[in-house]
PADOMAR-167599 format. One line per 4 residues: number of its first residue (from 1); their letters; for each residue y, x, z of C-alpha. Coordinates in Angstrom, 1 decimal, padded with zeros to 4 digits. Example, Ala and Ser with C-alpha at 12.3 -4.5 7.8 and 13.67 -1.06 7.14 Angstrom:
1) AS) -004.5:012.3:007.8; -001.1:013.7:007.1
END
This chain:
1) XXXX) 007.5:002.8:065.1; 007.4:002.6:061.6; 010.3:005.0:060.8; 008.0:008.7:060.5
5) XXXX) 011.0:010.8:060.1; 012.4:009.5:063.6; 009.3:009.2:065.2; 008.2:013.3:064.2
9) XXXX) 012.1:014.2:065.0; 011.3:012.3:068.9; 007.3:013.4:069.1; 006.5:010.3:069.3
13) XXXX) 003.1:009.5:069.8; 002.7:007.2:067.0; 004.1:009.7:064.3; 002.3:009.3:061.2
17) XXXX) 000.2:006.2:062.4; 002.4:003.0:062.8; -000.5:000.6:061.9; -003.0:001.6:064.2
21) XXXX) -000.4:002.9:066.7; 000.8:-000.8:066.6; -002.9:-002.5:066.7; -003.6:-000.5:069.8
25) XXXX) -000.1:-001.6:071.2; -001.1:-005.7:070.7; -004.7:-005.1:072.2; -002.9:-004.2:075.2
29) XXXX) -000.8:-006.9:075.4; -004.0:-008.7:074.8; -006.0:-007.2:077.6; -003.1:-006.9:080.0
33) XXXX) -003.1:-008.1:083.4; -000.4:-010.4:082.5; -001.4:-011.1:079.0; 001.6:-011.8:076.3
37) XXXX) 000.2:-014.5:074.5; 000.4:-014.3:070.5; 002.9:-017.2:069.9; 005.2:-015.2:072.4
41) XXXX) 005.3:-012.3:070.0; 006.8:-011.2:066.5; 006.4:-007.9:064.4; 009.4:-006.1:062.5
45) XXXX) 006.8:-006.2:059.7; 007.5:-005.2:056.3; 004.5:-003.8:054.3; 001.5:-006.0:053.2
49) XXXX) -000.8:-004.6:056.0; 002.2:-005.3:058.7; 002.6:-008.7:057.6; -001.1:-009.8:057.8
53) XXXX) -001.5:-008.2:061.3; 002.1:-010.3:061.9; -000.1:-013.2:060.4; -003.0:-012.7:062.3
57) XXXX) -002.2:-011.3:065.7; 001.6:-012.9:066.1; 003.8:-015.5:066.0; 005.0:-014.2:062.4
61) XXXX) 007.5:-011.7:061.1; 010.8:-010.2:061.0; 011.2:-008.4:058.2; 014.2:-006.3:057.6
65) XXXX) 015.5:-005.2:054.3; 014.3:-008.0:052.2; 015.5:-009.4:049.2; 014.3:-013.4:048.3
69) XXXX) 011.7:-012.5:046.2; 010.3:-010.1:049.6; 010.9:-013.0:051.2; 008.9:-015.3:048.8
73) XXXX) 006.4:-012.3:048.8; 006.1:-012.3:052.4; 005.4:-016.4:053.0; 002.8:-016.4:050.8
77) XXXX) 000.9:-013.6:052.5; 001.4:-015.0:056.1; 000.5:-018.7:055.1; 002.4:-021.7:055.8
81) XXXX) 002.3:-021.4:059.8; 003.3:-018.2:060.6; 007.7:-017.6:061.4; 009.2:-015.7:058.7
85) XXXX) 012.4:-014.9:060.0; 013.8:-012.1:057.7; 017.1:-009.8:058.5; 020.2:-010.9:056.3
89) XXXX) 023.0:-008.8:055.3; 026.8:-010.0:054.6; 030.0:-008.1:054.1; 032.3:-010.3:053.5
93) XXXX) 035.1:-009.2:051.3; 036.5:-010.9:048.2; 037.3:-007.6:046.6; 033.4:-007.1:045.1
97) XXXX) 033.8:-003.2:044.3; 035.3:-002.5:048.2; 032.3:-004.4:049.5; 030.0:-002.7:047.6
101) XXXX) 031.0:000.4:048.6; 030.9:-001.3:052.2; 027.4:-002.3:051.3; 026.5:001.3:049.9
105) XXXX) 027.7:003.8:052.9; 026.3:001.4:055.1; 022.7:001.2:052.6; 022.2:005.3:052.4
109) XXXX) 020.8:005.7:055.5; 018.3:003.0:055.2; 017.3:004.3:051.8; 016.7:007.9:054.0
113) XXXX) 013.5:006.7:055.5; 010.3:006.3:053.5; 009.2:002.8:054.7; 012.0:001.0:053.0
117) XXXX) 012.1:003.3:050.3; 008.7:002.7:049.7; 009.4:-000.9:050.1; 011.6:-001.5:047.1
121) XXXX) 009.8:000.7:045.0; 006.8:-001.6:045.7; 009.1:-004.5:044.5; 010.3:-002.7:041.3
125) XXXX) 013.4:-000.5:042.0; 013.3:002.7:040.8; 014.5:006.3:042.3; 017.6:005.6:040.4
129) XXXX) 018.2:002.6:042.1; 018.2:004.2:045.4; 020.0:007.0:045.0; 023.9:007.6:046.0
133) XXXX) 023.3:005.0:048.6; 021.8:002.4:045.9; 022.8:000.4:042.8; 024.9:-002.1:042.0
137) XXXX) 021.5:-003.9:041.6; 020.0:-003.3:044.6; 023.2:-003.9:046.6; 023.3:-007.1:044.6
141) XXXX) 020.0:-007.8:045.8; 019.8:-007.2:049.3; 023.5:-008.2:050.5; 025.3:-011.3:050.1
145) XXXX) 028.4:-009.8:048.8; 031.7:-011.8:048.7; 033.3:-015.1:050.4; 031.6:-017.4:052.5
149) XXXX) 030.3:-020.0:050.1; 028.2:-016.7:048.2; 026.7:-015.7:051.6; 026.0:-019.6:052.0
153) XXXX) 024.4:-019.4:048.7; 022.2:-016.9:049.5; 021.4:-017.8:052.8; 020.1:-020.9:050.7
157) XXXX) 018.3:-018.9:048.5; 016.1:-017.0:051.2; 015.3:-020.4:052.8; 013.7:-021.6:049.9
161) XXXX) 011.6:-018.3:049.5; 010.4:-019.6:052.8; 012.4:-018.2:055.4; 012.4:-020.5:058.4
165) XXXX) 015.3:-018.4:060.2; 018.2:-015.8:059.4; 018.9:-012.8:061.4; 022.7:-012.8:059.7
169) XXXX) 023.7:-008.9:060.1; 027.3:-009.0:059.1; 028.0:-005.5:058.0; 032.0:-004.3:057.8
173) XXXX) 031.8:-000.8:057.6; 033.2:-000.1:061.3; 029.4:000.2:062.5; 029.5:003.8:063.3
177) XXXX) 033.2:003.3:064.8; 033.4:003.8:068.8; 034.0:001.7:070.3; 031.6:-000.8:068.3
181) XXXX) 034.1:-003.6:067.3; 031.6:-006.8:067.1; 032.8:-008.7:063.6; 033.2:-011.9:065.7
185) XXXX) 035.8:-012.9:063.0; 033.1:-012.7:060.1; 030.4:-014.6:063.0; 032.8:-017.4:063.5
189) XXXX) 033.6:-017.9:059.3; 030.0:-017.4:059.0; 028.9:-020.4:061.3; 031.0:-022.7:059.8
193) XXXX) 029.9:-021.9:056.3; 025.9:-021.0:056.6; 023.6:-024.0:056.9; 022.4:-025.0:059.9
197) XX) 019.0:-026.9:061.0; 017.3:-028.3:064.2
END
């Protein structure tokens, strides 16, 4: 559990120690009676220390929160073998200032918790950019933003950072809304606009 806040909020027992909390974890899938073997495994890896131990002792990764340039960032630490399958966000809405602020109520609680924080900083964002629930520039840059051909277009552009898969996150602003309407609409305009490969 990478997220401290919620982990020290929970008592977790791997508060304050997600690394070595999460090397422990593998070794015992290692040495388990029924071992999970590596290439049946992935880590929600985001950091440079995640991604190796994703690298070394998984399948590969699945970052989330990732712009292209993470995502460029990330291949070239795991190596040409390892699954990169980063998280990708969409709100689909022609109307670029309502889907920002789609983007932005739906980014400040990510930007809450130190690990992604931390994150972007890392990739050259500043406070500024993360505050009020993030920039136009760091919406920009995390969310494909806009009709189907832009979220095609982006979809492009992770894939050639080296992304070998999408987890497509369509984000509407109804996520907190109960019941949880799925955006099955947005999945279905989605599918027939993203690329898609054996």
């Amino acid at each position: 559990m990478s997220h401290d806040e919620i982990a020290q909020k929970n008592d977790h027992p791997l508060a304050n120690r997600p690394y070595s909390g999460l090397k422990e974890y593998l070794t015992a899938l290692d040495t388990a009676p029924t071992p999970v073997p590596r290439d049946q495994r992935a880590l929600a890896a985001l950091g440079p220390k995640m991604l190796e131990l994703s690298r070394d002792r998984a399948l590969g990764a699945l970052p989330y929160l990732v712009t292209p340039e993470q995502v460029a960032q990330a291949r070239a630490r795991l190596g040409p073998d390892a699954v990169l399958a980063p998280e990708f966000k969409v709100v689909l809405d022609p109307d670029r200032e309502r889907a920002r602020a789609v983007a932005r109520t739906y980014l400040s609680f990510c930007l809450r918790l130190a690990n992604y924080a931390k994150n972007l900083l890392r990739l050259g964002f500043t406070e500024d950019d993360l505050a009020d629930g993030g920039s136009d520039r760091l919406l920009d840059a995390i969310f494909a933003i806009g009709s189907p051909e832009a979220a095609r277009e982006r979809a492009e552009e992770f894939g050639a950072a080296g992304a070998d898969h999408l987890a497509v996150q369509v984000v509407t602003g109804q996520e907190r809304e109960q019941p949880v309407r799925l955006p099955r609409a947005e999945w279905r305009t989605l599918a027939e606009a993203l690329p898609l490969t054996d």
